[in-house]
N, C-alpha and C positions, 0 to 999 in steps of 0.2 A: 340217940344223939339229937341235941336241939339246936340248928344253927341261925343266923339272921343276916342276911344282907342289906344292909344299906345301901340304896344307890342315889346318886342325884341326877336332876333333870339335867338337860344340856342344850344350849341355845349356838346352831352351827351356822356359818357361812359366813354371818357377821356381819354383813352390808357385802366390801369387795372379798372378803377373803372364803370364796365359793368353795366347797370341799378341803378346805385344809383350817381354819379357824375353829373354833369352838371353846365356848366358857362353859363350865361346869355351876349350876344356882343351888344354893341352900332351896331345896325343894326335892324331900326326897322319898322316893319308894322305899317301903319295908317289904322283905320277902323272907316269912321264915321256912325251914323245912325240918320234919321231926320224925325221925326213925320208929320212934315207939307208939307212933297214932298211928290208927289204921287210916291206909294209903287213900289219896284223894286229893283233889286239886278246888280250891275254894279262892273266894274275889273278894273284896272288901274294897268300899270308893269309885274313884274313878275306873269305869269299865267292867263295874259288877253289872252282873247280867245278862253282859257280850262277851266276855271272853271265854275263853273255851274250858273246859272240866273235862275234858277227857284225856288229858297229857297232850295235847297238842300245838296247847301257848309254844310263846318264844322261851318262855324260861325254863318249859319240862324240854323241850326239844335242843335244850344249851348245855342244861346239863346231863342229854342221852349224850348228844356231839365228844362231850371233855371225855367223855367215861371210856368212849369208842379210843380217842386220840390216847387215854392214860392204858386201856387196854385192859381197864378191870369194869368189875357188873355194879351198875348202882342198886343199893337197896330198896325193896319197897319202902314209901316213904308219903308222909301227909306233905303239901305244899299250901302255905295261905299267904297271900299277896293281901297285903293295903298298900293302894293305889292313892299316891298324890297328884301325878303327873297326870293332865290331862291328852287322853288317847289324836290321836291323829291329828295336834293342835301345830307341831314343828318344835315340840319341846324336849324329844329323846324318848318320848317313850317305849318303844322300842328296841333302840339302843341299852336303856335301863335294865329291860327284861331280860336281853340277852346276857351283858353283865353279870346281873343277879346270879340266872344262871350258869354260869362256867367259873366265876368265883365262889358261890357256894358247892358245885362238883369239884372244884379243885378241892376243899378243905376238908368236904364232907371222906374225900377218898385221899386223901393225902397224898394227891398228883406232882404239889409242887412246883407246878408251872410259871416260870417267868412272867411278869412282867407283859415283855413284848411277846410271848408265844399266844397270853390269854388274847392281845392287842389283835394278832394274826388271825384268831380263832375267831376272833367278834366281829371285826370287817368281813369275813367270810362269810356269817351269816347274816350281819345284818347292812352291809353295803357301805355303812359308811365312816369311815374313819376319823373325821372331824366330831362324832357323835360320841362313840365308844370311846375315843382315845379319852376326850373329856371327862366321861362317864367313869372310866378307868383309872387316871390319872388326879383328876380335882383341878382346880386353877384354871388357867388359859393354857392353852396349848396350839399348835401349830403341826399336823399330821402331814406326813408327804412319804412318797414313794420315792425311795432308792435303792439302789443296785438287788430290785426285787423285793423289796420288804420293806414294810410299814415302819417310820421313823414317828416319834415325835418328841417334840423340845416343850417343855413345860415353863411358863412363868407367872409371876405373882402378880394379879390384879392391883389397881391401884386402890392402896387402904379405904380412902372414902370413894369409889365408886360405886353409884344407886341405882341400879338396875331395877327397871320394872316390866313385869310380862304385862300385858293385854293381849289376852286373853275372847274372842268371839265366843259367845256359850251358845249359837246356834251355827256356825261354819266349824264345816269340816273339812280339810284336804288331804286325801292321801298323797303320800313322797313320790309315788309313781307315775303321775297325775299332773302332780307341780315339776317335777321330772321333765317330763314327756313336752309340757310347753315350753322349753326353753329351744332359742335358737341352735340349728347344728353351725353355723358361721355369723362369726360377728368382725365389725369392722376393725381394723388394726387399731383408727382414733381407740377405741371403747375400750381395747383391748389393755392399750395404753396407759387411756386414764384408770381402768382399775389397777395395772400394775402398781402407780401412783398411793392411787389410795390404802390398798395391800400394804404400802411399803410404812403409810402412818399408823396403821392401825395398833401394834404392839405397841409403840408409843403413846400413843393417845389412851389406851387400856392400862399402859402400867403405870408411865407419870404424866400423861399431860392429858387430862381429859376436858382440857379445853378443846383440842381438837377431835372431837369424835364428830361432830357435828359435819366437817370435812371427811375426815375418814371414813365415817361410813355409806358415802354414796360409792353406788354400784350402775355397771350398766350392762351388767353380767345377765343376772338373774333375777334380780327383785323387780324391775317392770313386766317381763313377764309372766309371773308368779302372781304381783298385785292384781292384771290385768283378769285373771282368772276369779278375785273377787271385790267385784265394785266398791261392796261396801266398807270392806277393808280397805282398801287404795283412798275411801276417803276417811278413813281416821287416820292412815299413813299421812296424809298431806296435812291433816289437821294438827298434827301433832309436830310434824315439822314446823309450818309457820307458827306455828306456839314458842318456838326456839330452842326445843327440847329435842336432841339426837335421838334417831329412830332407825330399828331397819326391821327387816323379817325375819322373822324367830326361824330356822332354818329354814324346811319349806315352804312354811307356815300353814296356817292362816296367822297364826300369834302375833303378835309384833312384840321387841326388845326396846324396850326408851331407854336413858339414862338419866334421870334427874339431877339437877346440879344448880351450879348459879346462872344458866341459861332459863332455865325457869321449871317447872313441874307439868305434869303429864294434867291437861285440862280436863274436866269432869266428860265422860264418854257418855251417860244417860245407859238408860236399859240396853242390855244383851252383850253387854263386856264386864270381864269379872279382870281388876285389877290387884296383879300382884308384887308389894314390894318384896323380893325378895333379894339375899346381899347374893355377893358369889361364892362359890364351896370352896375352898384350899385343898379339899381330899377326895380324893375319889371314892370307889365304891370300899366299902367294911363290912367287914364279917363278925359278926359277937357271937 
């Protein structure tokens, strides 16, 4: 059996809405896996040559996870990833992998799993819920924790909204890293004003993207995140006063613009790779 996961990238936090926002981007990982080739784990793209070949990725280790939770054995089996997403940028890739794998174990064994049981499975391994849900689901979504268990609400991007990545082709951060600098207490004002801005943001993303420009400041996460890299922090401000809505692509290093009639994303010069891409309406596919 020959399967294919498609997954797409996912851009989380969103300016204020820190662990529970995330848009899913037409920019997507291919992962197939094939019963009839002999077994082996292969890289193609972004992150050939670093990841791992020995079963040890997130997406062999996603789909031993489903196989444990279905309670049947997975087959030897070939695994080859092309990689669109770039690794450690705040674009989901991660998120992706794990995806990939527990939606291709689900099919490959005819587990069956829900929806929100894969959602369950994939926060568990990969931490974050605003990433996967997206990843999982397509569109904008809005992830939260209630009465023990991962919730999320899905909705439609506004038709013409232009998202663009930037993209740093020599910054890397790890999640755990841009993590680790954020404040354990902030002031009630801050706390406030991102409530605020939180409460524009589905608005602003689904019909009025005149105010994203407002909604997406934060005083959460993204100055201490920027603070960690200078020279992102100044194509953040430069791309601001250009009058084009910006925030940090999850953890980043990335940043998310949105282009409109506020104006377009001004020329960055070497060492940024700009990407238009729209937003996804689907989450991850299996062919």
């Amino acid at each position: 059996m020959k399967l294919t996961a498609l997954v797409p990238a996912t851009a989380a936090n969103l300016g204020p809405g820190f662990d529970c926002l995330g848009l899913a981007l037409d920019l997507c990982n291919e992962v197939t896996i094939d019963t009839d080739a002999p077994a082996g784990v292969s890289w193609q793209g972004e992150g050939a040559g670093e990841l791992p070949t020995d079963g040890s990725d997130m997406t062999s280790l996603a789909m031993a996870l489903l196989a444990r939770e279905a309670g049947l054995p997975l087959p030897p089996l070939a695994l080859h990833g092309l990689n669109r997403i770039p690794l450690e940028r705040g674009l989901g890739s991660s998120a992706a992998a794990v995806v990939a794998g527990l939606c291709l174990a689900d099919r490959l064994l005819g587990a069956g799993l829900a929806l929100e049981r894969l959602l369950e499975i994939a926060v568990d391994v990969e931490g974050h819920a605003d990433n996967v849900a997206a990843a999982l689901f397509g569109g904008l979504v809005i992830a939260y924790r209630f009465d023990e268990r991962w919730e999320v609400e899905t909705l439609v991007p506004y038709p013409a909204l232009r998202p663009v990545v930037l993209v740093p082709e020599h910054v890397r951060l790890a999640t755990a890293a841009a993590r680790g600098a954020l404040p354990r207490d902030v002031p009630l004002a801050d706390a406030a004003f991102n409530a605020g801005r939180a409460a524009l943001m589905p608005l602003a993303l689904t019909h009025r993207p005149d105010l994203l420009r407002a909604a997406l400041e934060d005083r959460l996460h993204q100055p201490a995140r920027l603070a960690l890299v200078p020279e992102v922090r100044q194509v953040f401000e430069r791309v601001r006063e250009a009058g084009v809505p910006v925030c940090v692509s999850g953890a980043g290093p990335s940043l998310l613009a949105f282009e409109g009639e506020g104006g377009t994303v001004p020329d960055l010069g070497p060492g940024w790779r700009i990407l238009r891409v729209g937003p996804r309406a689907i989450g991850a596919e299996i062919t």
